[in-house]
N, C-alpha and C positions, 0 to 999 in steps of 0.2 A: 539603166544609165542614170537615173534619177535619185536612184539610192545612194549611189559610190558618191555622186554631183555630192548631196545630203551631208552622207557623213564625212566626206573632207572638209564642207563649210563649217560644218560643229568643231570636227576638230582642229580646224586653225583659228576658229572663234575660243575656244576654250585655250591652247596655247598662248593665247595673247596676254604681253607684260601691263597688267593696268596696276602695277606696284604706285606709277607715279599718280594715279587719279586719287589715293587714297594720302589724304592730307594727317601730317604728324606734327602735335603739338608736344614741345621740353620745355620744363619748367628749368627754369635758369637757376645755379646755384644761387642762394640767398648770401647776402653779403653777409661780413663776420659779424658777431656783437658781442664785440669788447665788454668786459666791464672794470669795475676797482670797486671795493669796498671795503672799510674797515670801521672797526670800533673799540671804545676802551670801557671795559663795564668794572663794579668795584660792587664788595658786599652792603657798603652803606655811604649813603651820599656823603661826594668830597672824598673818596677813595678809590683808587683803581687799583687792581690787584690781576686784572688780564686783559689782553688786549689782541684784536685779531686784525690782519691787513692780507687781503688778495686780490692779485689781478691777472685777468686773462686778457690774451690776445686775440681773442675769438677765434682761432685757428686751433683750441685744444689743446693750447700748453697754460699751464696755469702753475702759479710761482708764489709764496705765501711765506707768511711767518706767524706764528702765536710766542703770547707767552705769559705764564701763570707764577703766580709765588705758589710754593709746595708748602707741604706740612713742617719742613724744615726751616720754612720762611724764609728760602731762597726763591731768586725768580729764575724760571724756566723758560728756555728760548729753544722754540725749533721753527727752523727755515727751510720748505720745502719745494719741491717741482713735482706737479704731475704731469703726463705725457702720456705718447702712448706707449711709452716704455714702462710706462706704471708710475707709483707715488715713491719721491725721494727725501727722506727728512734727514736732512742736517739737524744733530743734538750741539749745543750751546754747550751742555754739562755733562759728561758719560759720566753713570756710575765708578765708582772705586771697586776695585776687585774686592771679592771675599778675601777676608781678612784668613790667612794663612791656622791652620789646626796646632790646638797647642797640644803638649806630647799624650794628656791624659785621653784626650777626644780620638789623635792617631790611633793608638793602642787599641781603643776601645774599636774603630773603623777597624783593623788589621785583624784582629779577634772577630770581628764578625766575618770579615770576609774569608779568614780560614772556616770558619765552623759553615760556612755556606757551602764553601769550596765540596769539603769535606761530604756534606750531603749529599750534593747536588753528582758526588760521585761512585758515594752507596746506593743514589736513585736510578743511576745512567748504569751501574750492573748489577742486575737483578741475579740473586742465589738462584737456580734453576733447581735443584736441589731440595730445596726449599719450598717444597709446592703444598700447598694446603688445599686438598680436596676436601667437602664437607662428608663428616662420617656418619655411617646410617646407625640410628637408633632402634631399639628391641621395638620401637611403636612403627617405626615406617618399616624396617622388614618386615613384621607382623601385614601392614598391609600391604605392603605390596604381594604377600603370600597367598593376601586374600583377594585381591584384584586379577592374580595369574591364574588362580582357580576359577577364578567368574569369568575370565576369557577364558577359559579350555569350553567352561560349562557352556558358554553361549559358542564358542565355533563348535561344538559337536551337536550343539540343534540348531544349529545354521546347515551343518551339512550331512543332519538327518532326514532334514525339510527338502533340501535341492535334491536329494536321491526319491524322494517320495514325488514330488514333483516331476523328476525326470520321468518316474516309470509311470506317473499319468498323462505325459505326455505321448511317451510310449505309445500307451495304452487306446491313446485318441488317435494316435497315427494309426494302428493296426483295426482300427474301428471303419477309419473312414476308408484304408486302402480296401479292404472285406466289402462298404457298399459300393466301392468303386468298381470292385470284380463281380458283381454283385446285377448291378443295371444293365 
């Protein structure tokens, strides 16, 4: 009776909820930290030639612009957003398209691209026909003439030795079946 008494007290002590005795400390989200900062630098004092300006809202979005004089000594402005969508740059200047092929550069383009063409379709059908195995020479016949003779010559004293062998082995068996009949 002592025992059953026993082990139901263990097991309603072990079943028990002590989730709440066990104390949980959260760290609070940290508030945002904003910032702003900007500058204007130049290659030699009393001159600015770029200048940078960004500011976040400490929440991850961050909103900016630069902008540089080029080699063309034009100045270059891009204004951008990062997110969590990613970085977005507004361009100030897009490039000008490539200037349009004049008739000698076409021609020459047109001409390559057939002679491409052209190959790239003597490469895609192989002549079948056409097949170049390598041809045996009077020195490699010659050895291989002499390589089939030296494998005849060594498998027929390979399988001079296995028949002399067997019949010693023979030999041993009918030895020892004799002292066997023998005792």
């Amino acid at each position: 009776m002592l025992c059953p008494t026993l082990f139901l007290a263990t097991l309603a002590l072990v079943s028990c909820d002590v989730s709440h005795l066990l104390e949980t400390t959260t760290t609070p989200e940290p508030p945002p930290h904003p910032y702003l900062f900007s500058y204007t630098a130049g290659r030699y004092p009393g001159h600015a030639d770029r200048t940078h300006t960004e500011v976040s809202d400490g929440s991850g979005v961050v909103k900016g612009s630069f902008s540089y004089v080029d080699p063309g000594q034009k100045v270059r402005t891009v204004e951008y957003v990062a997110d969590k969508q990613g970085f977005h740059p507004i361009l100030s200047h897009v490039p000008p398209e490539h200037p349009a092929d004049s008739e000698s550069v076409a021609q020459a383009k047109n001409r390559h691209y057939q002679l491409y063409a052209k190959i790239a379709e003597e490469h895609a059908n192989p002549h079948p026909e056409l097949i170049s195995a390598p041809l045996e020479t009077q020195a490699v016949a010659e050895a291989r003439a002499k390589h089939a003779q030296l494998f005849r010559v060594i498998a027929e004293q390979h399988a001079r030795i296995a028949a002399e062998r067997e019949a010693l082995l023979r030999e041993e068996e009918e030895k020892q079946h004799l002292q066997e009949l023998g005792q």
